[in-house]
N, C-alpha and C positions, 0 to 999 in steps of 0.2 A: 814118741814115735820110735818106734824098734825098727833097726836093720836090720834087713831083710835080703844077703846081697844075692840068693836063688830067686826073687822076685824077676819073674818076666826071661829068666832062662832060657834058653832053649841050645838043644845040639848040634853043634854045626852039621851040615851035610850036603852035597853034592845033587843039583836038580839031573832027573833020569833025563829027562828031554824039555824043548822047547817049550812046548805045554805046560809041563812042574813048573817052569822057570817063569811065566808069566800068570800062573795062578800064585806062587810066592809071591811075585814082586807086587800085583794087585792085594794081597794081601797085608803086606808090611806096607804099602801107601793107606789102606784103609784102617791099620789100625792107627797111623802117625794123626790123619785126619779125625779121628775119633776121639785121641788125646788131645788135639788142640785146644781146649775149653780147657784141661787141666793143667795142661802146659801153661796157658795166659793168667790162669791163679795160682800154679806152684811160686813160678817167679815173678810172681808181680808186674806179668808186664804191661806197658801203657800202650798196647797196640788192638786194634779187635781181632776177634778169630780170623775173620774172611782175610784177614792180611797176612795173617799166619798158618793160616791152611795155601793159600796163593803161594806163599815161599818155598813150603812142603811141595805145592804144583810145580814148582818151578825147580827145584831139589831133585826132582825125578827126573823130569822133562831133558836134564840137561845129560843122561845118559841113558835115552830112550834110542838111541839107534846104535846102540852097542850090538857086533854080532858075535859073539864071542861066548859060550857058554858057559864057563870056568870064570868068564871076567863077572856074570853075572850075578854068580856064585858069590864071587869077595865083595859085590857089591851090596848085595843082600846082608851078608854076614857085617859088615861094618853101618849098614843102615840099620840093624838090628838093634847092634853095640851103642850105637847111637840115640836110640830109641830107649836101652836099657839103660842106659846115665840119666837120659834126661827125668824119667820117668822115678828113676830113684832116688832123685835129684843130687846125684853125684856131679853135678855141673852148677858153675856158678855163673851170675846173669851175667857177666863178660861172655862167657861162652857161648852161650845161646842167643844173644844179642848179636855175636861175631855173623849172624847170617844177615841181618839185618844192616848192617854197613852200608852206606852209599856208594861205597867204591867197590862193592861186591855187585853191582849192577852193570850187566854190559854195556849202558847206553850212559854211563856217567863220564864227561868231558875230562880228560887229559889236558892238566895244562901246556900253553905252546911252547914253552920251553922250560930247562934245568931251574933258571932264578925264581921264575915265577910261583914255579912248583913247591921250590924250598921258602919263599915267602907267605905260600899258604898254608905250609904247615904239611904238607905229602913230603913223606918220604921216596 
């Protein structure tokens, strides 16, 4: 396999308006969703798409009420950058696994106190 590190490039740049900025960000979600099937055979992982597209769902979702144009912008550009490691698999399955965590989920239980926590193994 030859590297390739201009693979999936692109230049960063600044959305004119509202509109750029929400045909951007539909687009860097469709193409994340489109990788999903390559992403679950680059690295091997033991999960199915619809659970990996769902995280991707949920990757976004979590700064869809950003109003801030310029925030949108580094949003883009770092979901990109993200896009472009995975994809040229400059990331290793700890990394990509890292979204997957239990404890990356909002609705996962907090132990009730300090000892408990530290006998379960949480930091």
């Amino acid at each position: 396999m030859t590297i390739n590190p201009t693979y999936l490039a692109q230049r960063t740049r600044s959305s004119a308006n509202w509109k750029d900025a929400k045909s951007r960000v539909l687009k860097s979600y469709r193409e994340w969703l489109r990788a999903s099937p390559e992403i679950q055979t680059m690295y091997s992982l033991n999960l199915p798409v619809s659970v990996i597209r769902t995280k991707i769902r949920q990757e976004f979702e979590k700064h869809r009420y950003v109003s801030q144009l310029k925030v949108v912008d580094v949003l883009l550009f770092q979901s990109h950058s993200e896009f472009q490691e995975t994809l040229n698999y400059w990331k290793q399955l700890s990394h990509v696994m890292k979204y997957f965590r239990p404890e990356e989920d909002p609705g996962a239980r907090l132990p009730p106190n300090f000892i408990s926590g530290f006998l379960e193994g949480r930091n």
